[in-house]
ZAPAVO-973123 format. One record per residue: x, y, z of N, C-alpha, C in turn; residue in one letter. Coordinates in steps of 0.001 Angstrom, whole numbers, plus 500000, padded with zeros to 6 digits. Each point is the difference from the previous one (the first is absolute). Example, Ala and Ser with C-alpha at 12.3 -4.5 7.8 and 13.67 -1.06 7.14 Angstrom:
% residues 2
513190494310507800499110501190500000500900501200500000A
499650501050499280500820501190500060499230501090500730S
This chain:
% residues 302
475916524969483776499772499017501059501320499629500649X
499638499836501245501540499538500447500256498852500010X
501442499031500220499716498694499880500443499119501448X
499283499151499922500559499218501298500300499473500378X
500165500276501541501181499869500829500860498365499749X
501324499874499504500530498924499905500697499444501537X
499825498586500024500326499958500977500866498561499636X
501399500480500635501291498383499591499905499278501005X
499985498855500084499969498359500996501291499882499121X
501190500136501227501120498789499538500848498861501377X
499612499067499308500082498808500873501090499816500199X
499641498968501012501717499666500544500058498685498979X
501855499696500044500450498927499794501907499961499959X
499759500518501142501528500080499963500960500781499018X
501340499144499843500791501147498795499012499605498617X
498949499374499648499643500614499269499089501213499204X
499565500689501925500091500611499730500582501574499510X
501311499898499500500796501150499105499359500202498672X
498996499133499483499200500019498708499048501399500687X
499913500417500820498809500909500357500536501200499428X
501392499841500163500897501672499557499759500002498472X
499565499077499245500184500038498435498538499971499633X
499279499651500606498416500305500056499941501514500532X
499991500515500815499954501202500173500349501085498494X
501603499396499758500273501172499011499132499545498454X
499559498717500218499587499660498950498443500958499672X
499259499989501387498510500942500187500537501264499587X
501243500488500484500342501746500131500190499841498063X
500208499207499581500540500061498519498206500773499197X
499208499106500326498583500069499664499432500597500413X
500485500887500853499272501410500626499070499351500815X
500090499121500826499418499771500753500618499750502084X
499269500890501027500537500544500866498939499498501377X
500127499312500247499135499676501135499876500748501059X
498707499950500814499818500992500663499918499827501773X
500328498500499901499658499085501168501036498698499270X
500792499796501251500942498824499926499636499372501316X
500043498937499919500336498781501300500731499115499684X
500691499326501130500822499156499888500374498625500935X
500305499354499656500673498719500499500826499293499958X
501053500042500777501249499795500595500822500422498958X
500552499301498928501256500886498939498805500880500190X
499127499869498997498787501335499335499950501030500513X
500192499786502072500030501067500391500988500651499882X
501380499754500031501359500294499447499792501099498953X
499761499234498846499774501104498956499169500996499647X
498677499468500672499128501206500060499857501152501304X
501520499708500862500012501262500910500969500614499059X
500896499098499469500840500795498860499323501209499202X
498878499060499297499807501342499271498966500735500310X
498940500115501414499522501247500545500993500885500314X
501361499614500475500977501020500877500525500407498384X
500242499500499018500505500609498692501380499626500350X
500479498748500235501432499402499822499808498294499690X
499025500280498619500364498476499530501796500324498690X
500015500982499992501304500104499255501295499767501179X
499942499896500853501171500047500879499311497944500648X
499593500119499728499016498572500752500765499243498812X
499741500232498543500530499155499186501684500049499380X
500182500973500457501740500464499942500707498852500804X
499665499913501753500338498815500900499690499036499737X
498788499409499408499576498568499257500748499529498826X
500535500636499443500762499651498750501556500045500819X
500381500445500782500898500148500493500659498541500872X
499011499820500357499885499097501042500459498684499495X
501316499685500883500549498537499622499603498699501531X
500261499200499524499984498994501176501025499863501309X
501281500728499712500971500335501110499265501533500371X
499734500738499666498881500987500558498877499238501182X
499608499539499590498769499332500559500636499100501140X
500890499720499757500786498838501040500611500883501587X
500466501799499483500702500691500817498867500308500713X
499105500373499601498727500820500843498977498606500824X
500164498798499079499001499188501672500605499641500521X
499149499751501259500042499366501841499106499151499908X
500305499221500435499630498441500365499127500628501363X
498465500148499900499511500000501547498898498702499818X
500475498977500479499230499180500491500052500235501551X
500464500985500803498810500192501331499481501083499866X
499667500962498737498848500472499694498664499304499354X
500211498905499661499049499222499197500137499981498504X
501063499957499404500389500284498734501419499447499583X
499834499932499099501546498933499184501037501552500188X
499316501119499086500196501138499859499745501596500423X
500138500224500760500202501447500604499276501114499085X
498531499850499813499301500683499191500450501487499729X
500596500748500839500679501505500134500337500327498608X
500855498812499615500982500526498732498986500752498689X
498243500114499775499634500577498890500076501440501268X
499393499679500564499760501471501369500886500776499856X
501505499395499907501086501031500166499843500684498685X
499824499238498831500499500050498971498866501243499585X
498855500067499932499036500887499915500360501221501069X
500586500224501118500374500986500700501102500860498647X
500473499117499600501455500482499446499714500848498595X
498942498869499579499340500882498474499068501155500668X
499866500173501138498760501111500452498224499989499525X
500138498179500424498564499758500028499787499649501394X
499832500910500447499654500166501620498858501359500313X
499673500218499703498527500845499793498946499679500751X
499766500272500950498432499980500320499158499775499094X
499099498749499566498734499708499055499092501392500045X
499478500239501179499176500554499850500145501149499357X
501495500586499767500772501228499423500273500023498664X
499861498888498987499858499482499072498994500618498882X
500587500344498838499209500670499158498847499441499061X
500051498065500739499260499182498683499461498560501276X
498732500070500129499582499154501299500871498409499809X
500548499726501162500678499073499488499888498762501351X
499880498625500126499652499251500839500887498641500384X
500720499504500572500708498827499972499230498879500787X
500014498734499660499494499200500507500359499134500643X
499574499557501364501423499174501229498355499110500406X
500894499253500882499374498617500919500232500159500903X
498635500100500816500782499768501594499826498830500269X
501227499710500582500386498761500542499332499334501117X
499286500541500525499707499233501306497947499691499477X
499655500910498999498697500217500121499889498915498439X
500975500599498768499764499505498633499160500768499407X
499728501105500931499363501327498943500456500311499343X
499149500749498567500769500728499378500099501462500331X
501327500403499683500267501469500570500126501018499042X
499343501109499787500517501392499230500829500753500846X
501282500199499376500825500932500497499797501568499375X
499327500904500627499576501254499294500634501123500437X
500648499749501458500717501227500631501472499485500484X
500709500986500205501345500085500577501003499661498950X
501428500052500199501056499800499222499433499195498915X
500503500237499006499705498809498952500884498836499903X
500962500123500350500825499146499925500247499095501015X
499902500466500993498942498985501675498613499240499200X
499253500569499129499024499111499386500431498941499121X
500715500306499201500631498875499281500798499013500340X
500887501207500562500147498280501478499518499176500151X
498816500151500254498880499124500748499617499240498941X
499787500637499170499035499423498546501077498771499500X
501402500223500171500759498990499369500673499024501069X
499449499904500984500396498966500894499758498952499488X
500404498807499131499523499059499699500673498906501190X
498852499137499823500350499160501932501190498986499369X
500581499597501133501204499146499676501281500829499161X
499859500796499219500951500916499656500294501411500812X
499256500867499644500235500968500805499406500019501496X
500859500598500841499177500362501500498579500329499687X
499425500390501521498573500230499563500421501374500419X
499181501012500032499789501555499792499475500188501362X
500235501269501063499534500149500865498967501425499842X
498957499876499629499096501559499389498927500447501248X
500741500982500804499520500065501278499838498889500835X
498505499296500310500076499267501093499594498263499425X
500034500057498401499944498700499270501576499620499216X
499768498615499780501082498994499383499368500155498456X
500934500521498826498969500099499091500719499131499238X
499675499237498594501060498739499499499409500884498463X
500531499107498458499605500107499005498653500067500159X
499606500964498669498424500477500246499058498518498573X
501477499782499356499868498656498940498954498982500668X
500050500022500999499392498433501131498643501028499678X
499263500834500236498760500021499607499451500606498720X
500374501040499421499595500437498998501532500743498750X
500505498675499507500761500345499306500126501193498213X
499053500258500015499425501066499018499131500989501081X
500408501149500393498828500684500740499153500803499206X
498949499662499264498928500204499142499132500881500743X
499944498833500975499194500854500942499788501298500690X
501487500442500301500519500832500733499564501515499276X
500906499787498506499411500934498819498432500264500048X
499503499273499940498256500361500053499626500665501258X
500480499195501155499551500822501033500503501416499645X
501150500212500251500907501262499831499016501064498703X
498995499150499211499613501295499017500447500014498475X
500534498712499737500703499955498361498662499427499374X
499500500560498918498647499609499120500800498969498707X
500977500315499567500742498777499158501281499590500707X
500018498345499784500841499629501224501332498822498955X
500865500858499652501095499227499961500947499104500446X
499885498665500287500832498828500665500935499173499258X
501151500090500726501331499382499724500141498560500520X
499525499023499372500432498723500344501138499330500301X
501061499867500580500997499187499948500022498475500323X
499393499466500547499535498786500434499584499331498413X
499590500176499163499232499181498995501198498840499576X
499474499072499598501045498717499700500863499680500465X
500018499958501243501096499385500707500307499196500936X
499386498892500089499403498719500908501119499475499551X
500881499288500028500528499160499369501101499758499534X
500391501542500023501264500688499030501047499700500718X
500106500269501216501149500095500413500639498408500263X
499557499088499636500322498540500291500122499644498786X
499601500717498843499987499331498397501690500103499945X
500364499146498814501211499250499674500451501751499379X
499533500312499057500220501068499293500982501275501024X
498907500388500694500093500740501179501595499849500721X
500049498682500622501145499439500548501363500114499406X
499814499828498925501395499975499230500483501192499690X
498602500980499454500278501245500260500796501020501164X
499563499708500938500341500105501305501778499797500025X
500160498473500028501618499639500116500825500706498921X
499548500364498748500955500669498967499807501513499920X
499645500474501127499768501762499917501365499934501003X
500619501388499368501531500068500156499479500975501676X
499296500356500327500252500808500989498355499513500886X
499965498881500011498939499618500986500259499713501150X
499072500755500871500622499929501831500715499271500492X
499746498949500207501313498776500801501878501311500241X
500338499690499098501185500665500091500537501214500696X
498871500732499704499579501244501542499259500371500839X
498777499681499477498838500366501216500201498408500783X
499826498984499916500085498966500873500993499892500593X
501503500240499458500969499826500553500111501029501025X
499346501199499980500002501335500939498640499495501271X
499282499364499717498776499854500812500912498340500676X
500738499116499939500730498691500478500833501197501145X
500744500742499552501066500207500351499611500960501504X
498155500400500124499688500666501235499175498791500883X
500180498897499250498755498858500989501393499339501163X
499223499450501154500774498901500600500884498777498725X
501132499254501020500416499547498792499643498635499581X
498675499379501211499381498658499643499182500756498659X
499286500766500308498984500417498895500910500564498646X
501554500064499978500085500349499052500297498552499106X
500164499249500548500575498837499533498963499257499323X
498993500448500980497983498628499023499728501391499496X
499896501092499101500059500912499044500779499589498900X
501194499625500444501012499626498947499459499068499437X
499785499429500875499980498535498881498642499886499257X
499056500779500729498712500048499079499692501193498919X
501181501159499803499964500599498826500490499733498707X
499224499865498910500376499453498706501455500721499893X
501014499129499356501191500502499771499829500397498035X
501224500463499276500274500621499088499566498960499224X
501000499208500013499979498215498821499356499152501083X
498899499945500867499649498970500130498866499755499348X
499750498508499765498782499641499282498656500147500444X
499164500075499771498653500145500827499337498945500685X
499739500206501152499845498872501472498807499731499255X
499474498457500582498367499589500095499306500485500455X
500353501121500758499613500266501595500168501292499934X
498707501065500170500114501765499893501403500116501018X
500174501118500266501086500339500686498725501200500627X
501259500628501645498865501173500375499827500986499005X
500529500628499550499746501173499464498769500013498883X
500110498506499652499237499949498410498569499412500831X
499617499980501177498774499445500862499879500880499970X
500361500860501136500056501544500667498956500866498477X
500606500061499255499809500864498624498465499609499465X
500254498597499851498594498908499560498943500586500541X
500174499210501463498890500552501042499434501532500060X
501110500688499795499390501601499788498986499963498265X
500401499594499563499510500238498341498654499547500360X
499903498747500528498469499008500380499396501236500388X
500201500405501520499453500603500665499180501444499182X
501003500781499344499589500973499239499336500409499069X
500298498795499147499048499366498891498096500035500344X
500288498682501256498465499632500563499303501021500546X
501056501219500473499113501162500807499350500974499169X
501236500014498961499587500892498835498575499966499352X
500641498431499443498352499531499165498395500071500824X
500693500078501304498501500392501032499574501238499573X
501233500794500250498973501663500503499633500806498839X
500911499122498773499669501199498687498860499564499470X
499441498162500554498858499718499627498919500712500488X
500095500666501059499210500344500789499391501464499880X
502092500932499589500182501018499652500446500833499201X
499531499194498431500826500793498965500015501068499669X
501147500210499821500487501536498798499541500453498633X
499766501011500093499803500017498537500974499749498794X
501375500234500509501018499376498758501073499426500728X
500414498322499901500999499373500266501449499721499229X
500609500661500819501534499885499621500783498792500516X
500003499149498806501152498794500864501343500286499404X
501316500015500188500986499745499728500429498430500098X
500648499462498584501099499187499849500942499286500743X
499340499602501222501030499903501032500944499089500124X
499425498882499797500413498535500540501222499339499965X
500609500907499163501496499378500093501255501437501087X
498791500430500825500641501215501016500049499259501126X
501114499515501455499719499640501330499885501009501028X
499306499684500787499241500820501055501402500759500722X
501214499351499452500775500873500779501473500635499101X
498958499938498598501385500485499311499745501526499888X
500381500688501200500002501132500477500833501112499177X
501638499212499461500623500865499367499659500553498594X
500266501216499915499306500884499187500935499811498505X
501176499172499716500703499359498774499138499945498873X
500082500759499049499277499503498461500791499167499708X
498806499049499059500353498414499628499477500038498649X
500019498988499626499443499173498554498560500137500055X
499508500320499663498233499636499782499801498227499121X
499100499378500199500013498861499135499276500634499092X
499901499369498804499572500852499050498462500138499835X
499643501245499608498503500109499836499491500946501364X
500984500339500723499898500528500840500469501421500191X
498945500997500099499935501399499650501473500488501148X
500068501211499450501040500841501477499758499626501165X
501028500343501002499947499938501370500549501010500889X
499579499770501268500792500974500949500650498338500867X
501165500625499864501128499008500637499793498720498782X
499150498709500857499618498979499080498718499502500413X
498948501241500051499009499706500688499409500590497981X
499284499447499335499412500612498762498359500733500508X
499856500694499047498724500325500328498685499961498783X
């Protein structure tokens, strides 16, 4: 008998999702090979990675990856509609040679975007892949929005942050989903969290903020300054942007989540360990695990 068709849902959630690269090798460990991937925004990241067969060069640059890295490569486009100049995964996938035509693709593979003007949800099934992911990882207020022919496409997170769906349509009879969203309402404002944050020896402020101040006007660099948590300062009464910004995304992802998997579950759910990961600790630095906490890729556990 033959067996069937597996099909991977891996969700977005920002840098955390780099846990997808250790889930992947973790399935390849168990002989298990999906036959249908979709994705959303990171998810799509990694799962064009590994239809094109460069999640080993995908995770070589992720581990690589420091915060003065991250600081050299963004642009400030707020008159694209974005804090950040979404290009920088685009380039970066040109460079690993995940630029492939989908449809040329040896393993059906789908990214998931928003159009902006409608709030549809979108399957990205044809053209560059990496023009799709683009799209798929536009998250609003951070990255630009995506121009995909004659639509504005944003994060595909805003409607269906697990694409469950996508897999079924596409033809997967067992449907594997990667949660990243689970437990995390809350986290990023907890005391724990915070302190964590100020005593990590290589947390953004020092390069990625100071590189993203140093391309704004210089009124805006000045109300940045003063509203980014410093090294030794104590913790305000009062969120700061970044730790709203972050919040508000977690809410959002959380509530969408718990919609559609109610609606549209998988047959086996994968959550990863997340909650002490921020939506923008991008650099790929191995760290400490707290304890009880299995391996990781970077400091994402799986």
């Amino acid at each position: 008998m033959s067996r069937p068709k597996i099909g991977l849902a891996l969700g977005s959630g920002s840098a955390r999702g780099w846990s997808h690269i250790g889930i992947l090798e973790a399935l390849k460990k168990h002989g298990i090979t999906p036959d249908i991937v979709c994705g959303c925004s990171i998810g799509a990241l990694v799962g064009a990675a590994f239809v094109a067969g460069k999640i080993a060069p995908l995770k070589d640059w992720v581990l690589a990856l420091t915060w003065r890295n991250v600081a050299r490569l963004v642009g400030v486009g707020f008159p694209n509609g974005g804090l950040i100049d979404g290009d920088l995964f685009k380039d970066m996938m040109v460079k690993l040679n995940i630029d492939a035509p989908i449809e040329s693709l040896a393993t059906p593979f789908a990214a998931v975007a928003t159009d902006l003007a409608s709030g549809r949800e979108i399957w990205l099934r044809e053209g560059p892949v990496h023009e799709a992911v683009r799209a798929s990882m536009a998250m609003p207020g951070v990255f630009s929005p995506a121009k995909y022919g004659e639509q504005w496409l944003v994060d595909g997170g805003l409607v269906n942050p697990v694409p469950v769906s996508a897999c079924r349509a596409l033809g997967a009879e067992v449907i594997i989903a990667v949660n990243l969203n689970a437990n995390l309402v809350g986290k990023r404002l907890s005391p724990e969290v915070v302190v964590q944050d100020l005593n990590e020896r290589d947390i953004p402020q020092p390069a990625l903020l100071e590189g993203l101040l140093q391309k704004m006007p210089r009124n805006l660099q000045q109300s940045l300054s003063r509203s980014t948590p410093q090294r030794s300062a104590p913790k305000s009464s009062a969120p700061r942007y970044f730790d709203v910004l972050a919040s508000s995304i977690n809410i959002v992802q959380d509530r969408i989540t718990r919609s559609r998997l109610a609606g549209e579950p998988p047959h086996v759910m994968l959550m990863p360990r997340l909650a002490h990961v921020g939506c923008s600790s991008f650099n790929g630095r191995r760290r400490p695990l707290p304890r009880g906490l299995p391996a990781s890729i970077g400091h994402c556990p799986i």
